[in-house]
Structures are given as structure tokens and as C-alpha cells.
C-alpha positions in Angstrom: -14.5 5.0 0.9 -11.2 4.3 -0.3 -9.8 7.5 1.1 -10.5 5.6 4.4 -9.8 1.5 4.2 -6.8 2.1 2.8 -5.2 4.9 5.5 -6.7 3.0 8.1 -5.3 -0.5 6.5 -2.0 1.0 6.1 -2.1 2.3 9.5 -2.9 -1.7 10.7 -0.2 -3.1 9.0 2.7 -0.6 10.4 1.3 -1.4 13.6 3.2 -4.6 13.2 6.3 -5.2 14.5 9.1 -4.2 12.0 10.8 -7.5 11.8 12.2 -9.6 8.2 9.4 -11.4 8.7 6.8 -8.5 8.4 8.9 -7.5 5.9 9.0 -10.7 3.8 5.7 -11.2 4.6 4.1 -7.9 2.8 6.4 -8.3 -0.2 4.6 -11.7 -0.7 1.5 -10.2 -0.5 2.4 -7.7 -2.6 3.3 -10.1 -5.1 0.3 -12.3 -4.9 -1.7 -8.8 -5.5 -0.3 -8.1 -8.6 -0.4 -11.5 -9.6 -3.9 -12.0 -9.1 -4.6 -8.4 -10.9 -2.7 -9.4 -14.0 -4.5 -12.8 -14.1 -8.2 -10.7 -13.1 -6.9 -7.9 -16.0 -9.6 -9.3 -18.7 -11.8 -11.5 -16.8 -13.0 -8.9 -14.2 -11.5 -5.5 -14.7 -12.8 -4.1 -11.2 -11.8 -6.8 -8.5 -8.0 -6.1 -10.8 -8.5 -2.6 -9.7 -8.8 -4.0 -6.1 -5.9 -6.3 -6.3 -3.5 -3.4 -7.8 -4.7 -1.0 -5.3 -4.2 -3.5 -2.3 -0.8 -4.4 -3.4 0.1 -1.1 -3.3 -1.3 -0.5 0.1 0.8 -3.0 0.9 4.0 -1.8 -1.2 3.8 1.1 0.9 3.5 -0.5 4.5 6.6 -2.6 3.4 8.6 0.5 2.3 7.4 2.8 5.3 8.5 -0.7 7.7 11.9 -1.0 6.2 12.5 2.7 6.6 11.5 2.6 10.8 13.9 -0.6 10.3 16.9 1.9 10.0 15.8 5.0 11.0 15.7 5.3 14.9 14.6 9.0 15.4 10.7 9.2 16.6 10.3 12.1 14.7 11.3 10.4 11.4 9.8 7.5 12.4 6.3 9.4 12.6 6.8 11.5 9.5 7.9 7.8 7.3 4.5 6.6 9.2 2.3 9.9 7.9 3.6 9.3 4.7 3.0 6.3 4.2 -0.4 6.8 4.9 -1.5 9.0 2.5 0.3 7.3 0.1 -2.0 4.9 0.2 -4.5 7.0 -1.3 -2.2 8.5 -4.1 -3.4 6.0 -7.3 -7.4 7.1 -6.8 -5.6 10.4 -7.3 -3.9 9.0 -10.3 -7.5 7.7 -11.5 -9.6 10.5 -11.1 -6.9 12.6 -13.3 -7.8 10.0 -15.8 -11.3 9.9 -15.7 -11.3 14.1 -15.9 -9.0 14.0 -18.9 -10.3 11.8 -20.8 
């Protein structure tokens, strides 16, 4: 399931407009994500999973968005947009690994 909410909510966000204020606005959230994973670390180990994993959803959306900020090419545009996307999906990745080795 994750291989899909977080694609398709990385794909939301860079639907946005790529203004400062988009900008600004995802590092906040990004922020407030790790935040409230450090503070759910040893109260509620799997909503922290949640919060680190949407604050790198949105780490990536604010990356990919200051990238289209500067780049103007459509091609580049569209490859920093397919990137982004299944970089969302790269820390299950990470996980799994885990969970195989040990």
C-alpha cells in the first residue's frame, strides 16, 4: 500500500504551484514530521514510522519543487518529477533490507 499513497501523495504535492510559499510550507511540514516521530519514538513505535516516512514524502516534494524552481527545461522538469516519485518509496526499500538481514 505504501508503494502507492506515497507516489500518488508525492505526485499531489508537486502538482502545486512551485512558489517560496510551497516551498516554506513543505519544509514546515517536514519538520513537524520529524518532530512528532521523535516525540512518538517510545510511546508508539508504528504511527513514528508514519511520521518519518511522511516527512520524507514530503522532503522529497520540497527538493523535486526547488529543482523545477531553477530548472526550466520540460524534459528535466519531468525527469526531477519521476524521481521524485519513486523516491518516495525508497525507505520501505531500506526496511525490508532490514527485516531480511536481520
Amino acid at each position: 500500500m505504501s508503494f502507492v499513497v506515497g507516489p500518488a501523495l508525492c505526485a499531489l504535492l508537486l502538482r502545486m504551484p512551485a512558489t517560496l510559499r510551497v516551498l516554506v510550507s513543505l519544509a514546515i511540514l517536514e519538520v513537524m514530521m520529524m518532530g512528532a516521530a521523535l516525540f512518538l519514538r517510545d510511546r508508539a513505535p508504528a504511527p513514528s514510522l508514519v511520521a518519518l516516512w511522511l516527512g520524507w514524502v514530503a522532503a522529497c516534494a520540497m527538493i523535486a519543487h526547488a529543482l523545477r524552481r531553477r530548472i526550466a527545461s520540460p524534459r528535466a522538469r519531468r525527469w526531477i518529477t519521476v524521481i521524485a516519485i519513486l523516491a518516495t518509496t525508497l525507505p520501505w526499500f531500506g526496511l525490508a533490507t532490514a527485516r531480511l538481514i536481520g
